[in-house]
N, C-alpha and C positions, 0 to 999 in steps of 0.2 A: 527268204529263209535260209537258204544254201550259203547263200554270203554273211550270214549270221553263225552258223552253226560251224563254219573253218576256223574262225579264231580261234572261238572256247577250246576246240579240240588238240588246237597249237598249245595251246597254254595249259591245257592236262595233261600234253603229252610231254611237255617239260619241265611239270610240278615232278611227274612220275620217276623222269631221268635224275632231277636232284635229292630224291631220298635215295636210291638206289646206291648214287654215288656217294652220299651221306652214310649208307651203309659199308660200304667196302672200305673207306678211307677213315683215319681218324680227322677227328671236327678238327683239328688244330696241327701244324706240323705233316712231313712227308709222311709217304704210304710207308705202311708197320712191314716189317719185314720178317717174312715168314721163315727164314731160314735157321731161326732163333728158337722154332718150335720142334718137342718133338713128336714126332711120327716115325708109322712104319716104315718108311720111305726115308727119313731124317732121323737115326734114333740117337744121336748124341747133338741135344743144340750146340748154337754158337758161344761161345764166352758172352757176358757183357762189355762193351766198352766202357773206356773211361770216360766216355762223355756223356755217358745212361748219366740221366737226373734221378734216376732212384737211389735212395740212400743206400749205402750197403750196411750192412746189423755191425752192431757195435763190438767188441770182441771183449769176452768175457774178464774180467779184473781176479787178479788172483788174491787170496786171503792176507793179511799183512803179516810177516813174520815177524813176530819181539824175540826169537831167539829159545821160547822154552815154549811149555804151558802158561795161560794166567792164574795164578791160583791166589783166594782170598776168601775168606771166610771160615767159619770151623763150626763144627757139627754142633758142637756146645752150645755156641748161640743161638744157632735153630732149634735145637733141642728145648732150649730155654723159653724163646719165644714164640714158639707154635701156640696158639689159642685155642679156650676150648676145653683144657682137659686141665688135672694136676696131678701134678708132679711134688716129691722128694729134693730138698734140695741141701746139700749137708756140703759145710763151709769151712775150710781151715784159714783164717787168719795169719797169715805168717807173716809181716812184715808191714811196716810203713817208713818211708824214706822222705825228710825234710829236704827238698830239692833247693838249692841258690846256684844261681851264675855264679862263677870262677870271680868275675870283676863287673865291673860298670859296664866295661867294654864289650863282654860276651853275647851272646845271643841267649835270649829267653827270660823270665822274669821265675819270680818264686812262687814254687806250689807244694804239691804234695802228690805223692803217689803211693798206693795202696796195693799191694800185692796178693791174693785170696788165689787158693787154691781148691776147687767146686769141683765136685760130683753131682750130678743127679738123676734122677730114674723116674718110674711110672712103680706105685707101690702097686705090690700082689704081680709083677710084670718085671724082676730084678733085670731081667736080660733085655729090657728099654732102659739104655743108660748111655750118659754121656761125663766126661771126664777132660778138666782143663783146668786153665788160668784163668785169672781177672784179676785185669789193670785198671784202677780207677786212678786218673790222672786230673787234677785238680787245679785250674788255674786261678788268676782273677777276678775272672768273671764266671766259669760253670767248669761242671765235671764232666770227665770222656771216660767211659766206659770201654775197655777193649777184650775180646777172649781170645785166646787160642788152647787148640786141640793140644794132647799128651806129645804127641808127634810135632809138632810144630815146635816146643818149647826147647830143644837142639835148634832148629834155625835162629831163633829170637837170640839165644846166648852167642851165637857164635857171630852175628850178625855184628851183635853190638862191640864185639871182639874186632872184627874189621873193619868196622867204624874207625875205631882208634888206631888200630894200624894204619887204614890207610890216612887218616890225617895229620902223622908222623911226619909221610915223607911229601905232603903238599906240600905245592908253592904259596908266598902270597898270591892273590890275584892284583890286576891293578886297582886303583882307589875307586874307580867307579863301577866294583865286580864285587856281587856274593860268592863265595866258594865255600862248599861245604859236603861234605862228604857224608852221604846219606844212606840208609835202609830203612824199608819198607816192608811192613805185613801185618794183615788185617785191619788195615785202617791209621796205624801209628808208627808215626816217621820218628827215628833215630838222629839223629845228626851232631855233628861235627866238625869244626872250624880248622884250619889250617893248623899246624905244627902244635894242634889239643890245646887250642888255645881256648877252646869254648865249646861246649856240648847243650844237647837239649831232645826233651820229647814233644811231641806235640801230634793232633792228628792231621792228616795228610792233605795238603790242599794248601793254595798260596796264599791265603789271609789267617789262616787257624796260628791260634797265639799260644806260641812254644814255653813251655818252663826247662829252666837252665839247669845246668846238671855240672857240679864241679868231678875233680877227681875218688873223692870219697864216696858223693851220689854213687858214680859207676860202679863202685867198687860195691858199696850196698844192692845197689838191683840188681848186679849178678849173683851175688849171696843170696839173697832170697829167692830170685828163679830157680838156680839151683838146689834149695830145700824144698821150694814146692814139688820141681820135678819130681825128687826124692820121697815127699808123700804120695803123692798121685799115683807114682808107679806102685810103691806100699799098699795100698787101697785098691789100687785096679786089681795087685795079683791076690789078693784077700778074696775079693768079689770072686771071682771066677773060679776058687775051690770049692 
């Protein structure tokens, strides 16, 4: 029995030594090194090395700068399209412009745009009120709806104004190049072909199908934006006496 009972003992007594050391060591790789920790004894660890397999955190990405604010939309149209409730909505008619390209060669086809000058409110509530533009731009195939705010309609004139300036002093591009000289706001591009060789509206995006605009076009839709401002502001300072 004596001679039975030494082995087993051998072999618990070396099951015992290998959790122990299982405990002190990590399962995989050399003994962890303690000088990395801190204590009272060690109050500032080691750096990590560069050869820590731990990832280090990714470092934060800063916002992308365009150079200003993005700004697009105008109160009008929310004002317009909020569901739910009704509204007042009183309309001046000012304008409509038969739009044609310059030639064959220009960009855009023929349409029509409509120029409306809109106020409107929440009746018994005068002071819920919104006050703009609307552009209905009208191609071949469907009409585009645009608004802007009282304040916006100085951007939109003057926009179209450097449009034309700057496509005075373009180059051509070479034959396998568009160039066009463009502005943008609330949804409807401007543009403009080299040395005003060709204009157009359209809304913004690389397949939306543009109607052409000769020199008398331009000359109308700034006329009219210009009288709508001129109601608008008439009506707004009305309202508020």
């Amino acid at each position: 029995m004596r001679k039975a009972i030494l082995p087993v003992m051998v072999v618990a007594a070396a099951a015992v030594a290998t959790v122990v050391a299982q405990q002190r060591e990590p399962a995989n790789g050399p003994p962890r090194d303690n000088s990395r920790d801190v204590t009272p004894d060690n109050p500032r660890a080691a750096p990590r090395e560069a050869s820590d397999s731990r990832p280090a955190p990714a470092p934060r990405r800063a916002p992308p700068d365009f150079g200003g604010p993005m700004e697009m939309g105008s109160r009008l149209e929310l004002f317009l399209m909020r569901p739910g409730r009704v509204v007042v909505r009183d309309t001046w008619r000012v304008g409509r412009v038969d739009c044609r390209p310059w030639d064959n060669a220009a960009p855009g086809v023929p349409g029509t745009l409509r120029v409306n000058a809109v106020i409107a409110y929440v009746p018994d509530h005068a002071e819920e009120r919104a006050a703009g533009l609307e552009l209905v731009l009208q191609d071949e195939l469907m009409d585009h709806t645009f608004f802007f705010d009282v304040e916006q309609l100085g951007d939109l004139i003057v926009g179209m104004e450097t449009v034309g300036t700057t496509a005075e002093t373009m180059r051509d591009p070479p034959p396998d190049v568009g160039r066009r000289a463009v502005f943008n706001l609330n949804g409807l591009e401007v543009g403009m072909a080299p040395r005003r060789s060709g204009g157009y509206l359209a809304p913004v995006g690389p397949d939306e199908l543009s109607v052409g605009l000769n020199p008398d076009n331009f000359r109308e839709v700034k006329q009219h934006l210009t009288e709508a401002q001129t109601i608008l502001k008439r009506e707004t300072a009305a309202a508020g006496k």
